[in-house]
MARMI-757310 format. One line per field, with one value per residue: x, y, z of N, C-alpha, C, O in turn. Coordinates in Angstrom, 1 decimal. Layout:
BEGIN
n.east	[X|...] $
n.north	[Y|...] $
n.up	[Z|...] $
ca.east	[X|...] $
ca.north	[Y|...] $
ca.up	[Z|...] $
c.east	[X|...] $
c.north	[Y|...] $
c.up	[Z|...] $
o.east	[X|...] $
o.north	[Y|...] $
o.up	[Z|...] $
***
This chain:
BEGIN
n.east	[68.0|69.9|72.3|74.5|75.2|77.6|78.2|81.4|83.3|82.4|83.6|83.1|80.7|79.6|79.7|81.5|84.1|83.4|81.7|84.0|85.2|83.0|83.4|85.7|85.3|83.9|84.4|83.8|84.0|83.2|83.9|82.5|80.0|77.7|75.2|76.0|76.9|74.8|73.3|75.3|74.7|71.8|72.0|72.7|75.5|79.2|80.1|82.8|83.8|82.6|83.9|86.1|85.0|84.3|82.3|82.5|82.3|81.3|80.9|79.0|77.7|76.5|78.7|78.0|76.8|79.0|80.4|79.1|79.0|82.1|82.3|82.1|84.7|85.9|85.9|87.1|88.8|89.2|88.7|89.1|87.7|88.7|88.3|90.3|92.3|90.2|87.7|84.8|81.6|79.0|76.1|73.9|70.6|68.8|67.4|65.0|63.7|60.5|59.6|58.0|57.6|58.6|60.6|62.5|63.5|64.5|66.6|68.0|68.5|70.5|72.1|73.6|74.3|76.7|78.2|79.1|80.2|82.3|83.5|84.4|86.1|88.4|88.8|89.9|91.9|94.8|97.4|99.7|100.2|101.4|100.8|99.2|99.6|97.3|96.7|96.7|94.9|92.7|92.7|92.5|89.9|88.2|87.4|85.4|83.3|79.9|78.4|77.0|78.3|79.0|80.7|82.8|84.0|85.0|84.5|85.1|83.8|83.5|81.6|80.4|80.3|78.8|76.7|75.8|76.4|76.4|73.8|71.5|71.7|71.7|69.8|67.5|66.9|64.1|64.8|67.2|69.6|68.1|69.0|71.2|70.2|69.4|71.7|72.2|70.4|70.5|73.2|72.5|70.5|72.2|74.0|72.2|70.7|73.4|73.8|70.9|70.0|71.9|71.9|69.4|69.0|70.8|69.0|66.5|67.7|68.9|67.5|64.8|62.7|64.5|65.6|63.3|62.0|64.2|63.8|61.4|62.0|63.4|61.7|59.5|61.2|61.4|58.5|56.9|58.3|57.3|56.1|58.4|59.7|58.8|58.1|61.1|61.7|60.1|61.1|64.1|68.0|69.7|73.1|74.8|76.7|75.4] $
n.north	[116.2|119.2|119.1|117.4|116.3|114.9|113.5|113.2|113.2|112.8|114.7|113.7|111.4|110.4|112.0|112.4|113.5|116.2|116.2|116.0|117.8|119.9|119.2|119.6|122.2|123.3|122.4|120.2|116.7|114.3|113.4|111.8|112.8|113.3|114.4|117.1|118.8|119.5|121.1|123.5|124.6|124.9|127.0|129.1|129.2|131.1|128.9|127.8|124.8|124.2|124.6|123.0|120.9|119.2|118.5|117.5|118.1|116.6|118.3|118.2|121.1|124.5|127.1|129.4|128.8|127.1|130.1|131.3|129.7|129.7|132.0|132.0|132.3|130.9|128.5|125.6|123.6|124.0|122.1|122.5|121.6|123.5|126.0|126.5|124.1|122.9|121.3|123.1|121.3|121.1|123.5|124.9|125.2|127.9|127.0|128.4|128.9|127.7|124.9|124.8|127.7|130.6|131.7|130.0|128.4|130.2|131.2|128.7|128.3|130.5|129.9|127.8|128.1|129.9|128.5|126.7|128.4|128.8|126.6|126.3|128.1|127.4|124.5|125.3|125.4|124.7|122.7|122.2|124.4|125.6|127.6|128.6|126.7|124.3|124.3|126.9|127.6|126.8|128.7|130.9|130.9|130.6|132.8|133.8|132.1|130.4|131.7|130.2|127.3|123.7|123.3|120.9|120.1|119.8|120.7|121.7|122.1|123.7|122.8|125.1|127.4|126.2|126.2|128.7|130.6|129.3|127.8|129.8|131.6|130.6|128.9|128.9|131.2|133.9|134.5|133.5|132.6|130.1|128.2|127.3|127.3|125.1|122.9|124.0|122.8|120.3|119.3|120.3|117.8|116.0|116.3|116.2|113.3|112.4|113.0|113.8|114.3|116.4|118.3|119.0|120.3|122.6|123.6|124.3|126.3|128.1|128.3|128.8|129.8|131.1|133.4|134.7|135.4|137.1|139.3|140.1|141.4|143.1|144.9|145.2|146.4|149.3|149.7|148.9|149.2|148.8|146.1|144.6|144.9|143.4|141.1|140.1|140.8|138.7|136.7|136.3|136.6|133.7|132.7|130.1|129.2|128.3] $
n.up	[122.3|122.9|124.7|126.4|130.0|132.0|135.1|136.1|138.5|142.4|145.0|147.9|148.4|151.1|152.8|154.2|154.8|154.8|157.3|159.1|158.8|159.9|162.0|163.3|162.8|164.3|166.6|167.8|169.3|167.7|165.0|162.7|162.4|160.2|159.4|161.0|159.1|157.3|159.0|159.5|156.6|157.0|158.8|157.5|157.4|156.9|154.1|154.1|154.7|152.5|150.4|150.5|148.8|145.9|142.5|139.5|136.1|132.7|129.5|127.0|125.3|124.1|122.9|124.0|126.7|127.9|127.5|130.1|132.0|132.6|134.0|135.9|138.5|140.3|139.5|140.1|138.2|134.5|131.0|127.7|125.2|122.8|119.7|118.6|118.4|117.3|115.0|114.7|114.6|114.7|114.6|117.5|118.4|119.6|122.5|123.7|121.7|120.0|117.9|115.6|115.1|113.1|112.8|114.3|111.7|110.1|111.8|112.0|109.0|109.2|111.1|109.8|107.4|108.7|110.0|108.0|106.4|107.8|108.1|105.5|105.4|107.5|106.2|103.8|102.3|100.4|101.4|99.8|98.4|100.2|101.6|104.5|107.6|108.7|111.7|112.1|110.3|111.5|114.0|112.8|111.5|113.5|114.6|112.6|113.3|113.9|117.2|118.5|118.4|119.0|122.1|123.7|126.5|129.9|133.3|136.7|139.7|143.2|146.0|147.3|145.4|143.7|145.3|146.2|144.4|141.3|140.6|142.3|140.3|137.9|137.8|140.2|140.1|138.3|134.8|133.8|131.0|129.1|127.3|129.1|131.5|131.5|130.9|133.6|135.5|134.9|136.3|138.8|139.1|139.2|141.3|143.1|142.9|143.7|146.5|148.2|150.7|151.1|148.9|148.9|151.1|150.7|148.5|149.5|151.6|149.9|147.9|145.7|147.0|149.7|147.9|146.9|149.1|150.3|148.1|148.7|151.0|151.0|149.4|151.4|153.2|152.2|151.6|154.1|156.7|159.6|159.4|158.5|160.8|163.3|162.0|161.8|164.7|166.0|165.0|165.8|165.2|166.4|167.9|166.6|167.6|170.4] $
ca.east	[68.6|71.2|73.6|75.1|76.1|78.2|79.4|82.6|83.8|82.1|84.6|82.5|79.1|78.9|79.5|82.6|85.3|82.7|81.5|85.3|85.6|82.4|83.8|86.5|85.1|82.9|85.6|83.1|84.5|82.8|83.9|81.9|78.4|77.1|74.6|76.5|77.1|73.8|73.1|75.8|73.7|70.3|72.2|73.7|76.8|79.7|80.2|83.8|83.9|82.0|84.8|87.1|84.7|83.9|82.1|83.6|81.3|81.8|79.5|79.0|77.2|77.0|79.5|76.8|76.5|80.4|80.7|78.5|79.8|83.5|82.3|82.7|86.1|86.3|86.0|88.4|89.4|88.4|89.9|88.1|88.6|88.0|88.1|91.9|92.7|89.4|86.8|83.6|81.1|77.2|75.3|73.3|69.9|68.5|66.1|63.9|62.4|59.6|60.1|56.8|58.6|59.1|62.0|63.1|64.0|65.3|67.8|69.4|69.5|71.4|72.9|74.0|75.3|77.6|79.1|79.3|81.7|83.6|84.1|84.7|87.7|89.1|89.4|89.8|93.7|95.0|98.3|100.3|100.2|102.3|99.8|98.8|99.1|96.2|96.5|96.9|93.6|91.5|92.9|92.1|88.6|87.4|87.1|83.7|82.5|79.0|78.3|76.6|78.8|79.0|82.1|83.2|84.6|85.2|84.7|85.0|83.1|83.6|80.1|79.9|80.5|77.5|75.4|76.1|76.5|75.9|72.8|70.7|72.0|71.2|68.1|66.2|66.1|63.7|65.5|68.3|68.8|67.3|70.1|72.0|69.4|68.6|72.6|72.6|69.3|71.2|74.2|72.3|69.6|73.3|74.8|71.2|71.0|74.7|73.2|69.8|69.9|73.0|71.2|67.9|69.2|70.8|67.8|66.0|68.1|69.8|66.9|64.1|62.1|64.7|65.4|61.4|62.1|65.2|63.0|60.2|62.9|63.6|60.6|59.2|61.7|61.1|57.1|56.1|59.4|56.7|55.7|59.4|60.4|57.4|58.9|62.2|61.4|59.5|62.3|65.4|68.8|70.3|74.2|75.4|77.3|74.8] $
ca.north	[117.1|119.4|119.0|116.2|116.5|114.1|114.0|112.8|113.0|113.7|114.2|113.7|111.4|110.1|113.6|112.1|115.0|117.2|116.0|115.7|119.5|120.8|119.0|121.0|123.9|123.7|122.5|118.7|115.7|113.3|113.6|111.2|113.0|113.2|115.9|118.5|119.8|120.4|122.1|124.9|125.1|125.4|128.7|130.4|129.6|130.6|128.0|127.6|124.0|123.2|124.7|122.1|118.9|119.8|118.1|117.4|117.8|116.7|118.1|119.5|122.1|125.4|128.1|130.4|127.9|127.4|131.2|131.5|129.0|130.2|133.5|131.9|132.4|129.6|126.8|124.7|123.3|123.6|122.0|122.5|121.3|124.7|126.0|126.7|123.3|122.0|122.1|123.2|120.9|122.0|124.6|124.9|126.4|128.2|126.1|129.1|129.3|126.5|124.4|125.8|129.1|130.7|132.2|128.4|128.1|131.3|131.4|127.6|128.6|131.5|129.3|126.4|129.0|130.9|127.0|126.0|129.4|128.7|125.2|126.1|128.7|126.2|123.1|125.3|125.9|123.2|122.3|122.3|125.6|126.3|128.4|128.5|125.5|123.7|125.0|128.3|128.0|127.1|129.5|132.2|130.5|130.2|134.4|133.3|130.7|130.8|131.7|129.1|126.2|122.9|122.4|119.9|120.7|119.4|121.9|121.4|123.5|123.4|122.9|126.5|127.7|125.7|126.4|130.0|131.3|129.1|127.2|130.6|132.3|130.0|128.0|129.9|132.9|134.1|135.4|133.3|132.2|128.6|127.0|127.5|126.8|123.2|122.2|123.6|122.2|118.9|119.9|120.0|116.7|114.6|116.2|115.9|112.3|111.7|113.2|114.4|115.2|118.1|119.7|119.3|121.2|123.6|123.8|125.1|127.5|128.5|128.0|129.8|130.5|132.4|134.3|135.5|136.3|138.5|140.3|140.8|142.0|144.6|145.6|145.6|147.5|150.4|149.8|148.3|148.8|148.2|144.7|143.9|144.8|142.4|139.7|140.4|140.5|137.7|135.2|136.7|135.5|133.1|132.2|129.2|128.6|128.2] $
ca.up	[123.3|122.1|125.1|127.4|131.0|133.2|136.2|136.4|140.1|143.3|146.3|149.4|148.4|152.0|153.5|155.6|154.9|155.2|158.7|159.6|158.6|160.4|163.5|163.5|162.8|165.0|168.0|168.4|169.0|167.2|163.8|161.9|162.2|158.8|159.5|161.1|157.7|156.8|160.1|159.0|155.9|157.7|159.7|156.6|158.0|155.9|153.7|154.1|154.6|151.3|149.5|149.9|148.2|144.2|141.8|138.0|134.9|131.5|128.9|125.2|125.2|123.0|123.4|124.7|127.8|128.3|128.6|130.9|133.3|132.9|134.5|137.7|138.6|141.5|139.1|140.2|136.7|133.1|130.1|126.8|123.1|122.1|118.6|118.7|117.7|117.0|114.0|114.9|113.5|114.9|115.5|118.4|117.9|120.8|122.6|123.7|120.2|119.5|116.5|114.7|115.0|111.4|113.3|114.2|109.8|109.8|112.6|111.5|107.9|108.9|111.3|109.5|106.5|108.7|109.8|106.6|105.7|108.7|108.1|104.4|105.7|108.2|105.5|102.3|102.2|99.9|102.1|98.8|97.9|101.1|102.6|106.2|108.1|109.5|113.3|111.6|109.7|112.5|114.6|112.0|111.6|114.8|113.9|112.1|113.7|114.9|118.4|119.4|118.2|120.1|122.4|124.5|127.8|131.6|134.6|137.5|140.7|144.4|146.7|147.5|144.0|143.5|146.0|146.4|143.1|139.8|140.8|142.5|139.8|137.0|137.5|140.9|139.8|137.0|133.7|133.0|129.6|128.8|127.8|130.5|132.8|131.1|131.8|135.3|136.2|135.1|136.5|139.9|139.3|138.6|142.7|144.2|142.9|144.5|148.0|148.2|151.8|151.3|147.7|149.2|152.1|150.0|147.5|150.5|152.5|148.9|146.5|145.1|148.5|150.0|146.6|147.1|150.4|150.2|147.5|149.7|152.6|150.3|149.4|152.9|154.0|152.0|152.0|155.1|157.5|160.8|159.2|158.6|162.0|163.9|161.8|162.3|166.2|166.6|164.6|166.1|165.0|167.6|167.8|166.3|168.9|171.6] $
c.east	[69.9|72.1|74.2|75.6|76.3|78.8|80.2|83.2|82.7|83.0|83.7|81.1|78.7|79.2|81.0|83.6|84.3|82.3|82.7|85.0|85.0|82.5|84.4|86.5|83.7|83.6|84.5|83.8|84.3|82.8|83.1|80.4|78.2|76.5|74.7|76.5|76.0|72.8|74.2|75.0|72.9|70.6|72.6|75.2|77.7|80.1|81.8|84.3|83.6|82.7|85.5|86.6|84.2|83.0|82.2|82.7|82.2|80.7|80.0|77.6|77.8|77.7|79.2|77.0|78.0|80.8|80.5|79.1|81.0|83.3|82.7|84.2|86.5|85.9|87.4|89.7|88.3|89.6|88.3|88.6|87.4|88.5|89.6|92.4|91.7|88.4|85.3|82.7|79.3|76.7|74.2|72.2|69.4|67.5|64.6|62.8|61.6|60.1|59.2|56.8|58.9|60.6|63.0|64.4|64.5|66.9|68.6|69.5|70.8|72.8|74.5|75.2|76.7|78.7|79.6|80.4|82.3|84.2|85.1|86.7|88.7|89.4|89.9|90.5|94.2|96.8|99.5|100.4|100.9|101.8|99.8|98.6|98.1|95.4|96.3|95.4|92.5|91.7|92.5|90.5|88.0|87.0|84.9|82.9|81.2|79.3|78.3|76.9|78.7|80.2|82.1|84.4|84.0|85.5|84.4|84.8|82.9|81.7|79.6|79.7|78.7|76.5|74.7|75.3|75.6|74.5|71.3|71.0|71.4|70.2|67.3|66.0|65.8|65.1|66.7|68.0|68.9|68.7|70.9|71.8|69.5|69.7|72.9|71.9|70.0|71.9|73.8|71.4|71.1|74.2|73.3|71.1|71.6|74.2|72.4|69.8|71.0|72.5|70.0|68.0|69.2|69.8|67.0|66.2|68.9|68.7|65.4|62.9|62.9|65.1|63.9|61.7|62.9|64.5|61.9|61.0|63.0|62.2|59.5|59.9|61.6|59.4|56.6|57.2|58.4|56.8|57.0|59.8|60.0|58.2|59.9|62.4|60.9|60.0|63.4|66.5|69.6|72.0|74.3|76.3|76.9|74.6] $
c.north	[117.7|120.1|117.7|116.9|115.7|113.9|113.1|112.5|113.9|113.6|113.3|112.7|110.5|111.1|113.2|112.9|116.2|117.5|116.2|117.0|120.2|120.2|119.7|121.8|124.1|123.0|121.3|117.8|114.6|114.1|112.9|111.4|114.1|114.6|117.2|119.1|120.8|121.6|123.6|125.3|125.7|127.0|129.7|130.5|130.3|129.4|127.4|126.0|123.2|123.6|124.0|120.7|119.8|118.9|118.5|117.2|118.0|117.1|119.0|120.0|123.4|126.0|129.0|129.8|128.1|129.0|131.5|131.0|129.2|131.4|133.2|131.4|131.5|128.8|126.4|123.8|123.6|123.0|121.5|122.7|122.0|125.1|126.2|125.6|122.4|122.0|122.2|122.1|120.5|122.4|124.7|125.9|126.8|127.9|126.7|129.3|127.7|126.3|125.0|127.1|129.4|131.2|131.0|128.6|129.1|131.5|130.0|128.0|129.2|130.6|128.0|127.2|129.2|129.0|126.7|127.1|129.5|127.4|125.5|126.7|128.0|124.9|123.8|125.5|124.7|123.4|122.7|123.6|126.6|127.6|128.2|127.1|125.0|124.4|126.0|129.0|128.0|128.4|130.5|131.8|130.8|132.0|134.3|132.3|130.9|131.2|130.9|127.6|124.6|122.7|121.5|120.6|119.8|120.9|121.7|123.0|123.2|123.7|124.1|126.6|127.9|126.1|128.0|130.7|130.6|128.4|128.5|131.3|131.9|128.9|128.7|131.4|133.0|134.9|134.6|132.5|130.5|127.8|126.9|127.0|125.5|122.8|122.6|122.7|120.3|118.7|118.8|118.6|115.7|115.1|115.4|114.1|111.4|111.5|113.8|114.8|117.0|118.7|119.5|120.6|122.5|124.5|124.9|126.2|128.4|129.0|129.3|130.6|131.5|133.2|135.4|135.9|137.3|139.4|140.7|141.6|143.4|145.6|145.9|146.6|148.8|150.7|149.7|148.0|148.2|146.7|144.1|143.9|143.9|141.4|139.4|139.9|139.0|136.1|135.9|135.6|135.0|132.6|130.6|128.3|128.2|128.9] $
c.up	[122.7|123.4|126.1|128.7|131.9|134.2|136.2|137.6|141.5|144.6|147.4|149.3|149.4|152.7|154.5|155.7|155.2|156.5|159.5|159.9|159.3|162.2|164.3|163.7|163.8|166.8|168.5|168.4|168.3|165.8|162.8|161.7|161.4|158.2|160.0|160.0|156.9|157.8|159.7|158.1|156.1|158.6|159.3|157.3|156.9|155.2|153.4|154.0|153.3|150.3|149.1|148.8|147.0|143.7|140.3|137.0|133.4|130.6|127.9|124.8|124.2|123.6|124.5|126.6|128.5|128.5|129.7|132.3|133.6|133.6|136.2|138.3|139.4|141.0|139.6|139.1|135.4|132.1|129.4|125.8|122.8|120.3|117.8|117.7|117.4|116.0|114.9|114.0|113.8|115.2|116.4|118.3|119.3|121.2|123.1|122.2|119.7|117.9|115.3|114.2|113.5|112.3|113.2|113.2|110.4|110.9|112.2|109.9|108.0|109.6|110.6|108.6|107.0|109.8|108.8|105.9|106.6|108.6|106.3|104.5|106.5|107.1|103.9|101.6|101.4|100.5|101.1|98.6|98.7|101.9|104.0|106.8|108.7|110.7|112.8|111.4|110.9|113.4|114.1|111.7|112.4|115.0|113.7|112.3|114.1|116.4|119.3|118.6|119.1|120.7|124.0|125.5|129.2|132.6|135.8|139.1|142.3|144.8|146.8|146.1|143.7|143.8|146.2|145.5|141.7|140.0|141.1|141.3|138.0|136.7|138.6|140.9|138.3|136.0|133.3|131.6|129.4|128.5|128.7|131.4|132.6|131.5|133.1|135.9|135.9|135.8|138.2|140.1|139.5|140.5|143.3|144.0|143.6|146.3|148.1|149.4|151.7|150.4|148.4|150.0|151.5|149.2|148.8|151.4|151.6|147.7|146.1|146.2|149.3|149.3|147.1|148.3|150.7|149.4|148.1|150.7|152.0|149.7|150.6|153.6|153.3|151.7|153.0|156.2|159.1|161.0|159.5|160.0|163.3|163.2|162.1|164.3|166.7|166.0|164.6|166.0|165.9|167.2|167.2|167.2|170.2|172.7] $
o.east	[70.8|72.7|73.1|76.4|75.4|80.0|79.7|83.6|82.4|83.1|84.0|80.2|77.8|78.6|81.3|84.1|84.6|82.3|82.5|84.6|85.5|81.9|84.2|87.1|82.9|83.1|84.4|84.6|85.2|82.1|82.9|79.7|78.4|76.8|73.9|76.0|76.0|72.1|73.6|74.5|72.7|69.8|72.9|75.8|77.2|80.7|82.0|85.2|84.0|82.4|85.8|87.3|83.7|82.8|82.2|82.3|83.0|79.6|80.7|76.7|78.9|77.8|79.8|77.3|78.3|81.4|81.5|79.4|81.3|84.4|83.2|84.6|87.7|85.3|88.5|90.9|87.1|90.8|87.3|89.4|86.3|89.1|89.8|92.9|92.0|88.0|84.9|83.1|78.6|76.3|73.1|72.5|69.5|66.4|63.5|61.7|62.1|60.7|59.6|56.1|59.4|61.7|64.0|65.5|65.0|68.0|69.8|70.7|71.8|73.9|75.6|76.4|77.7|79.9|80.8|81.3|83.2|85.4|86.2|87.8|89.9|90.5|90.1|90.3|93.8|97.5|100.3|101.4|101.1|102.5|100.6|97.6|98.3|94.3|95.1|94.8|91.7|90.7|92.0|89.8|87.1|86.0|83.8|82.1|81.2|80.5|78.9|76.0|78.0|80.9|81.5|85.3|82.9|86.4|83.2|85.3|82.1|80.9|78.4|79.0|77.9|75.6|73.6|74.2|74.6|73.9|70.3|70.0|70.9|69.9|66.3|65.4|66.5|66.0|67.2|67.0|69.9|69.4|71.3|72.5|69.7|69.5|73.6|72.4|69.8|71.5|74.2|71.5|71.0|74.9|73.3|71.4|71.3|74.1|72.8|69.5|70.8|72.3|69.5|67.5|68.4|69.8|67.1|65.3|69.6|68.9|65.4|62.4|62.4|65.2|63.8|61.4|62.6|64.6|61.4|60.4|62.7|62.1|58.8|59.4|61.7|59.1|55.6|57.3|58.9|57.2|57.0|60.3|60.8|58.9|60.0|63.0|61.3|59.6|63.9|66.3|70.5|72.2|73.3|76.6|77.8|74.0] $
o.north	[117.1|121.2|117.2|117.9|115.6|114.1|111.9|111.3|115.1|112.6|112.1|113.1|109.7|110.9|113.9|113.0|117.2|118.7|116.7|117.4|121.2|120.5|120.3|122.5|125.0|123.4|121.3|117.8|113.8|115.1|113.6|110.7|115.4|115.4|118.2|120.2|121.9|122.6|124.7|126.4|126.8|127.8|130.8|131.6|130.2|128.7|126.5|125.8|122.1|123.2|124.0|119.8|121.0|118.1|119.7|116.1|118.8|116.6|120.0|119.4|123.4|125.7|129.2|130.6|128.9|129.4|131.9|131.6|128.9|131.9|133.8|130.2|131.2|128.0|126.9|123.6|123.4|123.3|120.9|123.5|121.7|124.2|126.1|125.9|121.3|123.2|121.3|121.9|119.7|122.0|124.5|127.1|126.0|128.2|126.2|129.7|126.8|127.0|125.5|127.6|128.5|130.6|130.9|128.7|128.8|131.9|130.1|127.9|128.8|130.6|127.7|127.2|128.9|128.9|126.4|126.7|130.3|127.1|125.0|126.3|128.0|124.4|123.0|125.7|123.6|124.3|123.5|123.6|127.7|128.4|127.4|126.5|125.4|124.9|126.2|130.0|128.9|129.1|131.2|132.8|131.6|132.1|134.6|131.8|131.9|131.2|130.6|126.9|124.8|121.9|121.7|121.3|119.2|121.7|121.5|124.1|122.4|124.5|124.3|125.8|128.8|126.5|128.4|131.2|131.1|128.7|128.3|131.9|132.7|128.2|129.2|132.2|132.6|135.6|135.0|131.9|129.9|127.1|125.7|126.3|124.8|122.0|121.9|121.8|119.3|117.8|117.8|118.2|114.6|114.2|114.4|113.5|110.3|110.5|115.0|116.0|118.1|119.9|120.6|121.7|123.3|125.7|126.1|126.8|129.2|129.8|130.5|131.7|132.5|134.2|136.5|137.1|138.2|140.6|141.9|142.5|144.5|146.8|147.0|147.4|149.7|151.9|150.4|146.9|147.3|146.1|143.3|142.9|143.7|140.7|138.4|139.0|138.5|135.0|136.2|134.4|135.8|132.1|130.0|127.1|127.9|128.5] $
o.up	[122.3|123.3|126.4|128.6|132.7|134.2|136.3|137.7|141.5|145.2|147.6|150.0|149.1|153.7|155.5|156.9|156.0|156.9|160.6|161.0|159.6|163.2|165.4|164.4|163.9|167.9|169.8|167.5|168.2|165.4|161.9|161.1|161.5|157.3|159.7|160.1|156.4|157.5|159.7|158.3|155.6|158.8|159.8|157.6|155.8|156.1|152.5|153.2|153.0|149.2|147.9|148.3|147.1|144.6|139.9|136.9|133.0|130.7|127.8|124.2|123.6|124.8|125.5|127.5|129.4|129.5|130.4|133.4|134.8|134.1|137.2|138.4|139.2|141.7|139.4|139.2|135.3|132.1|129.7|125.3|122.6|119.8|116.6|116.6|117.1|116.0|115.7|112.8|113.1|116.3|115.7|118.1|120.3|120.6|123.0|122.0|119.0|117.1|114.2|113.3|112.8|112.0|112.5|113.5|111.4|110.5|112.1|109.4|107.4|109.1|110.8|108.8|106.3|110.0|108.8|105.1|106.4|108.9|106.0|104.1|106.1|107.3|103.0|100.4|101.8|100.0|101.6|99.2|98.4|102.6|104.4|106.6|109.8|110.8|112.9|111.8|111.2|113.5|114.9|111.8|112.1|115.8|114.2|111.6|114.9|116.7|120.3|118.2|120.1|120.0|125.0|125.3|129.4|132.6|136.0|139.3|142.5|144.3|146.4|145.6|143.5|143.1|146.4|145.6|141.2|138.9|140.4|141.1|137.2|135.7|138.2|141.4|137.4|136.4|132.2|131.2|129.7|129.2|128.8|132.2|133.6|132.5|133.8|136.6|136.6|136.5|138.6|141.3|139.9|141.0|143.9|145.0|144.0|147.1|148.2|149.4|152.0|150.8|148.3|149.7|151.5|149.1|148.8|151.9|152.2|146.9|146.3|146.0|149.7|150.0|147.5|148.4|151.5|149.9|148.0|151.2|152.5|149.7|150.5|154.4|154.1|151.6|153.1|156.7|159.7|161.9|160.4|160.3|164.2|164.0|162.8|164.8|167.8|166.3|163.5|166.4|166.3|166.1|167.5|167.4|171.0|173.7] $
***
């Protein structure tokens, strides 16, 4: 397997700040019930309350991967021994391509090569000679480094984040790219594990069913607006508030 991912911290994995919070927000007295939370889920509520509980992943993965997941701006933390001060030392091949692949050979030769002249410019300063210091060199390295290097990094992502954004976005919906997918889909087996009732929930009222069905909404509505309006009618949306 060419990545690791750990979770490190989960705030909430008996739901009890979360319950607190949808007590509140929802003006009940009995703070300690569990499954309120997932009842906001089940109504599309906003997800306001699942902002405050995070979960903390450690994992080394390629570069490719860590961009990807920096894109989401409501991480809560990252800290990553990136190439700044660190040597690269291997290349990650892209796991969409079978190993039987003539491409396979051809993309790690090239790969390995263009390591091997980044490693060579990063270590090949002889110190003596009063040249560029160390930091210097990587820093000026990390220029030609592969792409898809391996780095090591911690990020951390609030519930929504999750449920919202990086999860539909990187494993239920078709198209994203494979490695990516393989550390979210970890990502998410290492929360659902923690609490299968809250990602189940989510999985469900977040996951790749209603994906397909927002795409049909849209397509109904400009093919078949009668149909949608019969459905529409006959599962009207009811208050949350009773």
């Amino acid at each position: 397997m060419s990545f690791e991912v750990n979770l490190l911290r989960y705030s909430d994995p008996d739901r009890k700040h979360l319950a607190h919070a949808a007590a509140v927000y929802l003006g009940k007295p009995d703070t300690s019930n569990v499954r309120r939370p997932l009842t906001l889920v089940k109504k599309r509520d906003a997800l306001n309350i699942f902002r405050g509980e995070s979960a903390r992943f450690e994992i080394k993965a390629s570069k490719v991967v860590y961009d990807h997941l920096v894109t989401y701006t409501t991480a809560n933390m990252r800290a990553c021994g990136g190439l700044r001060a660190n040597r690269a030392t291997e290349f990650v091949l892209p796991p969409e391509i079978p190993y039987e692949s003539p491409l396979y050979a051809d993309i790690e030769k090239v790969g390995n090569a263009h390591l091997a002249a980044y490693l060579d410019f990063a270590n090949g300063i002889d110190p003596a000679t009063q040249e560029p210091t160390e930091k210097m060199r990587l820093q000026a390295a990390r220029a030609v480094a592969p792409m898809s290097v391996k780095l090591h990094f911690i990020i951390e992502f609030n519930f929504a984040t999750l449920a919202e954004a990086l999860f539909p976005q990187r494993i239920w919906t078709p198209g994203a790219q494979l490695d990516t997918y393989q550390v979210a889909l970890e990502m998410f087996r290492l929360v659902h594990e923690t609490d299968r009732e809250l990602w189940d929930t989510f999985y469900n009222y977040y996951g790749p069913d209603f994906r397909t069905w927002a795409a049909a909404y849209g397509k109904l509505m400009k093919e078949d607006p009668a149909q949608l309006r019969s459905i529409l009618e006959k599962y009207p949306m009811k208050s949350m508030w009773g």
